[in-house]
C-alpha positions in Angstrom: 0.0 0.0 0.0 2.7 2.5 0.6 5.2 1.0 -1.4 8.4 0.2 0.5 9.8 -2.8 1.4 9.8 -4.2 4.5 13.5 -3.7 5.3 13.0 0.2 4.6 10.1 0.1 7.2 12.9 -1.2 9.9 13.8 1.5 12.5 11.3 4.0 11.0 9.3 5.7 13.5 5.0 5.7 12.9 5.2 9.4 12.6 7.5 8.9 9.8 4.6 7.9 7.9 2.1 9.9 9.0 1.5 13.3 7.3 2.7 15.8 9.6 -0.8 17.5 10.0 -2.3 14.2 11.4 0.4 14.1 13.7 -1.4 15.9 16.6 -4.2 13.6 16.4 -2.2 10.5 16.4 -0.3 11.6 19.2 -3.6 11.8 21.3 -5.1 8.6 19.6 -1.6 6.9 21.1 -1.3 8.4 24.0 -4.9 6.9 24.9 -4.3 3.6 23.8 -1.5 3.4 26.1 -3.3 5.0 29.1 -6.4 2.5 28.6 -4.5 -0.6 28.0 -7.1 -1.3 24.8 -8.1 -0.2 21.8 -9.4 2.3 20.6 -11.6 1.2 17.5 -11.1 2.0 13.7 -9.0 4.7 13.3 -8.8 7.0 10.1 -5.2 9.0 9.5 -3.3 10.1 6.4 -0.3 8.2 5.5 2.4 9.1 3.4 3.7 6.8 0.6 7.1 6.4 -0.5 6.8 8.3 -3.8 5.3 11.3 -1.8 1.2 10.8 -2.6 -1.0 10.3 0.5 -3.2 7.7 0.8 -6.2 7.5 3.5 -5.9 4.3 5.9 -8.2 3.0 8.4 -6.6 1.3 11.5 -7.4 -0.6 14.3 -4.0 -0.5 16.4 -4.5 -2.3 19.7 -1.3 -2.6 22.2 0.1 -6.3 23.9 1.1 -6.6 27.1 3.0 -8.8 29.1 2.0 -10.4 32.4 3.6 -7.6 34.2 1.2 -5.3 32.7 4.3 -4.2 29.8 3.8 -3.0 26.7 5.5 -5.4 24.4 4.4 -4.9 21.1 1.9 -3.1 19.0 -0.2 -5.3 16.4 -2.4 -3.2 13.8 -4.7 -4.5 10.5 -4.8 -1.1 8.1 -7.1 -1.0 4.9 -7.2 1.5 1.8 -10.0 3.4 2.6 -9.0 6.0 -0.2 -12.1 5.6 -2.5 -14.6 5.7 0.5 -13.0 9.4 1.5 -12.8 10.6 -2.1 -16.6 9.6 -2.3 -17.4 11.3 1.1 -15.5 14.6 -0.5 -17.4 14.2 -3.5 -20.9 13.9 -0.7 -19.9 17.0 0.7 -18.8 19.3 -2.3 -22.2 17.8 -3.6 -24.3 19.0 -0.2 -22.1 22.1 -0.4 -23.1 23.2 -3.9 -26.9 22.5 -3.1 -27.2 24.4 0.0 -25.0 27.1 -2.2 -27.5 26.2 -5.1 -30.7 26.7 -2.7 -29.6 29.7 -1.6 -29.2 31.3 -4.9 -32.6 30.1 -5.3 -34.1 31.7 -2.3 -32.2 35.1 -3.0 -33.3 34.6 -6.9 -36.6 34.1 -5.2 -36.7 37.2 -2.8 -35.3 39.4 -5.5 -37.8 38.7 -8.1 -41.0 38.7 -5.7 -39.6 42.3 -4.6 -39.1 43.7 -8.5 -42.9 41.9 -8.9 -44.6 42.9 -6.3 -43.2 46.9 -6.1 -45.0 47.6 -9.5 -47.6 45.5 -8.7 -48.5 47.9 -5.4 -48.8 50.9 -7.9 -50.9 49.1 -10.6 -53.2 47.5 -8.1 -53.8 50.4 -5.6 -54.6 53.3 -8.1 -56.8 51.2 -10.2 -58.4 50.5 -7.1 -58.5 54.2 -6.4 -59.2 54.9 -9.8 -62.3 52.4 -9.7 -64.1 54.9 -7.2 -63.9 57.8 -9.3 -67.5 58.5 -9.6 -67.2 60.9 -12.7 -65.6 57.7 -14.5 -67.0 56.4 -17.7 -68.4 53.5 -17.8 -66.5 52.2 -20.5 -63.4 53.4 -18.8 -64.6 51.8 -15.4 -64.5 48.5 -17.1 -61.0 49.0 -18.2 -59.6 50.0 -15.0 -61.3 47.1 -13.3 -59.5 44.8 -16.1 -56.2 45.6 -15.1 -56.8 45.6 -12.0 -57.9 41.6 -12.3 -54.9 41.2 -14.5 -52.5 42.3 -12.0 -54.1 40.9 -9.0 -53.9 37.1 -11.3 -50.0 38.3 -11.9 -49.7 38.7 -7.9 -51.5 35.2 -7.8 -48.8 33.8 -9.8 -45.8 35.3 -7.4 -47.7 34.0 -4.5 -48.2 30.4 -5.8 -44.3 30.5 -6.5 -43.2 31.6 -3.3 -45.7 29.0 -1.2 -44.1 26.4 -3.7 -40.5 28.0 -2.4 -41.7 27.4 0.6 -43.0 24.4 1.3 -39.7 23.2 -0.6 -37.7 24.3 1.6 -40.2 23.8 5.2 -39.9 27.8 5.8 -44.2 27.7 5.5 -45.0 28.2 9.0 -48.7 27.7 10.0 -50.9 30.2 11.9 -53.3 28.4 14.2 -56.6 30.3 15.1 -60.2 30.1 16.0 -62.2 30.1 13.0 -65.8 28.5 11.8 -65.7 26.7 9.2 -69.2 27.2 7.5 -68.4 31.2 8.0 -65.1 30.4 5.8 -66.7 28.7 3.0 -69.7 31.3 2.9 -67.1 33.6 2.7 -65.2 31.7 -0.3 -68.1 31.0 -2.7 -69.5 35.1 -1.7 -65.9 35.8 -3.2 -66.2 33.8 -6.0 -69.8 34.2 -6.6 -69.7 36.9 -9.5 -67.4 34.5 -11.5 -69.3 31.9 -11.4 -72.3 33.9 -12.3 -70.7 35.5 -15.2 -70.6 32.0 -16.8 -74.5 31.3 -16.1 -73.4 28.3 -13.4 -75.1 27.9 -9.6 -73.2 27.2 -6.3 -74.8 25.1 -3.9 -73.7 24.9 -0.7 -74.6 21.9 2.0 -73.8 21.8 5.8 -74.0 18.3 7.7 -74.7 18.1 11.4 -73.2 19.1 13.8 -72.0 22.2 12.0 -75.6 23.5 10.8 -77.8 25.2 13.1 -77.0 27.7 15.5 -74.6 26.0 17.5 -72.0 25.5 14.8 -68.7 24.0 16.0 -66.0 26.1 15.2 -62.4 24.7 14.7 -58.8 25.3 15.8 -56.5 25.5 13.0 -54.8 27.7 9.6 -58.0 29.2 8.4 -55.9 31.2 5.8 -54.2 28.4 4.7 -57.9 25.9 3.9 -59.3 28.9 2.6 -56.3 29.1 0.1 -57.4 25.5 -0.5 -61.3 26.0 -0.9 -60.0 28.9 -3.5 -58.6 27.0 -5.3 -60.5 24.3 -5.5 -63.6 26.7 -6.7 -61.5 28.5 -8.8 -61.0 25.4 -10.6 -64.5 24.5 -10.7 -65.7 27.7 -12.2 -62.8 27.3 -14.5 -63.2 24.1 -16.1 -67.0 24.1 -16.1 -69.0 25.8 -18.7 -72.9 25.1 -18.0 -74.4 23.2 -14.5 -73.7 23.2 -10.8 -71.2 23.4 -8.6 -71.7 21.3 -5.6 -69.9 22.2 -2.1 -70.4 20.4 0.9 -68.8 20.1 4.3 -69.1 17.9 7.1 -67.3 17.2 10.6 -67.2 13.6 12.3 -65.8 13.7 16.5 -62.5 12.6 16.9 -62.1 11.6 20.5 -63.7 14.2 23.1 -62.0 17.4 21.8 -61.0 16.7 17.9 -63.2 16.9 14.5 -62.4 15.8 11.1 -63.6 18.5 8.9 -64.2 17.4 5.1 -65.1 19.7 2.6 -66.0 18.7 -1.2 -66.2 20.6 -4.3 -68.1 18.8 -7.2 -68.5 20.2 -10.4 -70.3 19.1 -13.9 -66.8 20.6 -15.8 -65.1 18.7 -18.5 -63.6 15.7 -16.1 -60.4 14.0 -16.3 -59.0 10.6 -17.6 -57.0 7.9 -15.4 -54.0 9.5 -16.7 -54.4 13.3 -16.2 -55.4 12.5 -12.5 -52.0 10.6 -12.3 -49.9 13.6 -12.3 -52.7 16.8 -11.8 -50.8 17.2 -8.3 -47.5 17.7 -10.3 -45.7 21.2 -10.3 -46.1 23.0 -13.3 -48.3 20.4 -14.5 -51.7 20.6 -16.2 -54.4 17.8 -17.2 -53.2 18.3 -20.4 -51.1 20.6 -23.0 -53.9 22.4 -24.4 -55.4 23.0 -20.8 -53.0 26.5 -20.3 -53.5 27.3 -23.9 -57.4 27.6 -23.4 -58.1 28.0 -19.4 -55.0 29.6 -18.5 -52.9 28.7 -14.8 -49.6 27.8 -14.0 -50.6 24.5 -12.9 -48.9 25.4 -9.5 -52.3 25.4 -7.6 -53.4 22.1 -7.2 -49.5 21.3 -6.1 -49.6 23.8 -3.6 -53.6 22.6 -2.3 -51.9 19.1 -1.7 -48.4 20.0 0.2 -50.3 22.4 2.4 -53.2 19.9 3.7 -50.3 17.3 4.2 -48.5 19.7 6.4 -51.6 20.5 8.7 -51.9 16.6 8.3 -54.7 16.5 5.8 -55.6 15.5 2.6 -57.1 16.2 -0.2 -58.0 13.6 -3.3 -60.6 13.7 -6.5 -62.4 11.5 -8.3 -63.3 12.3 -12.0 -63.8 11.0 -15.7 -64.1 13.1 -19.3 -66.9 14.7 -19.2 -68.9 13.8 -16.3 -67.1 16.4 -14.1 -64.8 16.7 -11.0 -64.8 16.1 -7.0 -62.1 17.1 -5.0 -62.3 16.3 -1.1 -60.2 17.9 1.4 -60.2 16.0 4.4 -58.2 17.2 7.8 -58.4 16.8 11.7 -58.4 19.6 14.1 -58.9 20.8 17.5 -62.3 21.9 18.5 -62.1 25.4 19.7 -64.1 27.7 21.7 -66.5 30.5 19.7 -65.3 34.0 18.9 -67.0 36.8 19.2 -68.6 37.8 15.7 -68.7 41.5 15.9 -65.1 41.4 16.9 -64.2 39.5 13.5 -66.3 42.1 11.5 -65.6 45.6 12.6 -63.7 47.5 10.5 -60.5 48.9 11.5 -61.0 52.9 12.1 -57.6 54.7 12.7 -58.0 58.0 15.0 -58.1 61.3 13.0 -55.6 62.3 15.9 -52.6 59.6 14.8 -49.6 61.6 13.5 -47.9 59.2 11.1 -44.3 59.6 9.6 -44.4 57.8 5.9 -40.6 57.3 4.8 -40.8 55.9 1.2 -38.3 57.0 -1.6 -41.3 55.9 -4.6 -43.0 58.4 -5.5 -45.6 57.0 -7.2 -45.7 54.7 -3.4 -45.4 57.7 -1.3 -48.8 59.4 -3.3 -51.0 56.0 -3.5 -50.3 55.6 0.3 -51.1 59.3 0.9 -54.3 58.7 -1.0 -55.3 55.8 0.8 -54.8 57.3 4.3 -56.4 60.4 3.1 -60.0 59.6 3.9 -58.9 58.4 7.8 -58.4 61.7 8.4 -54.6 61.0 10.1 -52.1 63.7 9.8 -49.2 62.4 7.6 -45.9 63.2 6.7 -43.3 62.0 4.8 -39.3 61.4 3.9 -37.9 59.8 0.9 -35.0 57.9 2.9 -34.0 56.8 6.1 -31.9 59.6 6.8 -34.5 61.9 6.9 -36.8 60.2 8.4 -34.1 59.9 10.8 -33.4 63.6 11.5 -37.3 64.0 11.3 -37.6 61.8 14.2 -34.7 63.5 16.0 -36.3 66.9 15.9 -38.2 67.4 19.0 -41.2 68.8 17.5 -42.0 66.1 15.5 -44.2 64.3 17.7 -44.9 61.0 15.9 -46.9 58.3 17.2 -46.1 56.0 14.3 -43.9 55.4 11.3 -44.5 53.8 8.2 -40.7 52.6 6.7 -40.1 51.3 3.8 -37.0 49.0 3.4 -35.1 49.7 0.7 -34.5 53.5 0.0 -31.3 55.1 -1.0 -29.0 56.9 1.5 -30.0 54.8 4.6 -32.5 52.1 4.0 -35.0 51.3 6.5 -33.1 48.8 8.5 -30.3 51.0 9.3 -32.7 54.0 9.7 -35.0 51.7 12.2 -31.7 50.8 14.5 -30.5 54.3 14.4 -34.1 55.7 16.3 -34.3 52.8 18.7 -30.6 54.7 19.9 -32.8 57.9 20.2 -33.8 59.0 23.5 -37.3 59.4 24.4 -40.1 58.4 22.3 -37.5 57.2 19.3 -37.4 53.9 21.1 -40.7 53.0 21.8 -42.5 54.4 19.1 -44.5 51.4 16.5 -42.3 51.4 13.2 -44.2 49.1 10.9 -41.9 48.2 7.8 -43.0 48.3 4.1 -41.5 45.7 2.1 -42.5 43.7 -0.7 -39.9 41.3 0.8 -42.3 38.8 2.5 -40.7 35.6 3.3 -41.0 34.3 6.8 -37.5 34.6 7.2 -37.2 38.0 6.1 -40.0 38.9 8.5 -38.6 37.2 11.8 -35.7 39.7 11.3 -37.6 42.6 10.9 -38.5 41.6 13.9 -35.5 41.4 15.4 -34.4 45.0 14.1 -36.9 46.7 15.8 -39.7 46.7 14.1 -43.4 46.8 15.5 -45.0 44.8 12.5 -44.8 44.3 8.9 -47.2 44.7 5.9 -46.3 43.3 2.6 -46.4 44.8 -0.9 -48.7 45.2 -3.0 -50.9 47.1 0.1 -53.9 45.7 1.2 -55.7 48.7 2.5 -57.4 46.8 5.8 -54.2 45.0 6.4 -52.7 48.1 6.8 -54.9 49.9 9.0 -55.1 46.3 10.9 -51.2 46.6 11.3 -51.4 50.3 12.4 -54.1 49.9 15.1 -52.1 46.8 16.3 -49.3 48.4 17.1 -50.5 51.5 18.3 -52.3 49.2 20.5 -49.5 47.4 21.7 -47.7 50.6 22.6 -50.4 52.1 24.8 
């Protein structure tokens, strides 16, 4: 194995042999041996040949003794273990350059959603302003409310790729509330209702016991996350059905004394599917067929994300179909039975306090004028700065008596972060006063460190008016 012959081996010390950074460790390994009177197991060291290459050897060197407890010899079995260690280098280089790889991703990921969604806020929230324009033509009304469904599909598409990011990679955390379900699917087909009404089709909707009648079990679990589901499961159903019903039923069976399984279905009289378009219709990226996208549109990223996200709240969710006789997709998953919550507190809207004196630091302009447009009608007194810096020295001046600031993260000069760090130092009301961050960066990650740079809370680009005035009274809420 190393290439001498035995003769040259004569008189030659071990650490001779051994490459001279293994030499600490072998020292030890010895020096153990010796002290425990046994071996030690397989050991692994780098050894030397005689033409100067190294090659990996696994040992097991165990000492003899003699009856007085002497150390008389030394008798050791080695092996090549060369190709296993160049495979375990090639493992690792490999795991390396896919957590490398994955991160690109993610970043790639990030990136994008932020150049998406920034655009995205403008072209949503002034159609939506735009929409209310009472003087608007009709004609032009139906434009603006065209875009406005074409970008919200567009911001669809960014969302069903960063869940699929997510799930990927387990960074999908759940949110666990009180919700009822019956109150959630109303709430889905009301949504959905127009669409389906535009194409001439009926939604029917059945409740089993026990969740019909006034005492309707409510449930403990991600109500976002099933209404996702339900979503897109109708969406689907409106899609691919062009005259006929749609059929939606739920029903909850005990599950032990505190537990229900809740199962909704969603039946349609669409076009169906064959044996093999159901094979791979939870896919990524697939569709039942080629000509599906061509003539219904989609990314086939829905149905992909329905399934991953019932099996991480343990669910399920399957179909049955055939061409031409229509769809029905089941979702089935068990959850804690929860106490009620109080209706009116669910639908009150959010009213911010003409008195709230808000700081808005946003270097868009086109951002810094919808926002002002949307906080108009509240009646708050706002102000703004185009970077950190100044909303820094606005927030130093003491007669700039903010009780909350709106930052956006990436500005030039100082970006939010740095700006948000440098008024916690402030003294005074710098330190304690709500800073909710503006980003169209949303991943969980990304939020859990706003968190841990200071900030109050966090609403995500493109702006969802009541999310925002949610976030606001939340924090000012939490403050006083």
């Amino acid at each position: 194995m190393l290439g001498y012959r035995p003769e040259e081996l004569v008189g030659t010390s071990i650490f001779e042999l051994i490459d001279s950074e293994e030499h600490p460790r072998a020292a030890d390994a010895l020096n153990r041996i010796i002290l425990q009177k046994g071996s030690l197991g397989p050991t692994e060291v780098l050894v030397k040949r005689k033409d100067g290459s190294r090659v990996w050897l696994e040992g097991n060197l165990r000492p003899a003794h003699n009856v007085f407890g002497e150390l008389i010899e030394w008798v050791d079995v080695l092996r090549d273990i060369s190709e296993r260690k160049d495979a375990e280098r090639a493992l690792v280089k490999a795991l390396a350059e896919a957590d490398a790889a994955a991160e690109a991703k993610s970043q790639f990921l990030a990136n994008m959603s932020h150049e998406l969604r920034t655009p995205l806020t403008s072209i949503i929230g002034f159609s939506d302003l735009l929409s209310r324009e009472e003087m608007l033509p009709e004609h032009s009304r139906d434009f603006v409310n065209k875009i406005s469904r074409a970008s919200r599909t567009l911001l669809n598409v960014v969302n069903d790729v960063l869940d699929l990011s997510k799930l990927e990679s387990g960074a999908l955390e759940l949110d666990f509330t009180s919700f009822n379900p019956v109150r959630l699917i109303e709430d889905a087909i009301s949504l959905l209702a127009p669409q389906a009404e535009s194409k001439g089709l009926d939604i029917q909707f059945q409740v089993e016991p026990p969740l019909c009648g006034a005492a309707q079990s409510w449930l403990h679990g991600d109500d976002m996350r099933i209404n996702q589901v339900l979503l897109n499961l109708l969406s689907n159903a409106i899609k691919f059905t062009d005259n006929g019903t749609i059929a939606v039923n739920v029903s909850a069976q005990p599950r032990g004394a505190s537990r229900m399984l809740l199962t909704i279905s969603v039946a349609d009289s669409g076009v169906g599917m064959s044996a093999d378009q159901l094979a791979r219709l939870f896919d990524r990226f697939s569709q039942a067929d080629g000509s599906i996208s061509r003539r219904y549109g989609g990314t086939g990223l829905g149905l992909a994300i329905s399934r991953r996200l019932m099996e991480l709240m343990g669910g399920s969710i399957s179909v049955e179909s055939e061409p031409g006789r229509g769809s029905c997709f089941t979702v089935e998953v068990e959850l804690d039975v929860s106490e009620p919550v109080e209706e009116a507190a669910r639908e009150s809207a959010v009213q911010l306090d003409r008195s709230i004196n808000i700081l808005l630091a946003e270097d868009h302009p086109a951002n810094r004028e919808l926002l002002g447009a949307l906080l108009k009608d509240s009646g708050v007194k706002l102000s703004f700065a185009t970077n950190g810096a100044e909303a820094l020295s606005m927030m130093s001046e003491g007669e700039n008596d903010f009780d909350l600031v709106l930052m956006d993260i990436q500005m030039p000069v100082m970006d939010g972060v740095s700006a948000t760090k440098a008024i916690r130092q402030l003294k005074g009301r710098g330190a304690t006063v709500p800073i909710i961050a503006l980003s169209a960066n949303v991943l969980p990650g990304q939020i859990r460190q706003y968190e841990q740079d200071g900030f109050s809370g966090h609403v995500g680009k493109p702006i969802n008016v009541g999310v925002l005035f949610a976030a606001i009274s939340n924090a000012l809420h939490v403050t006083t």
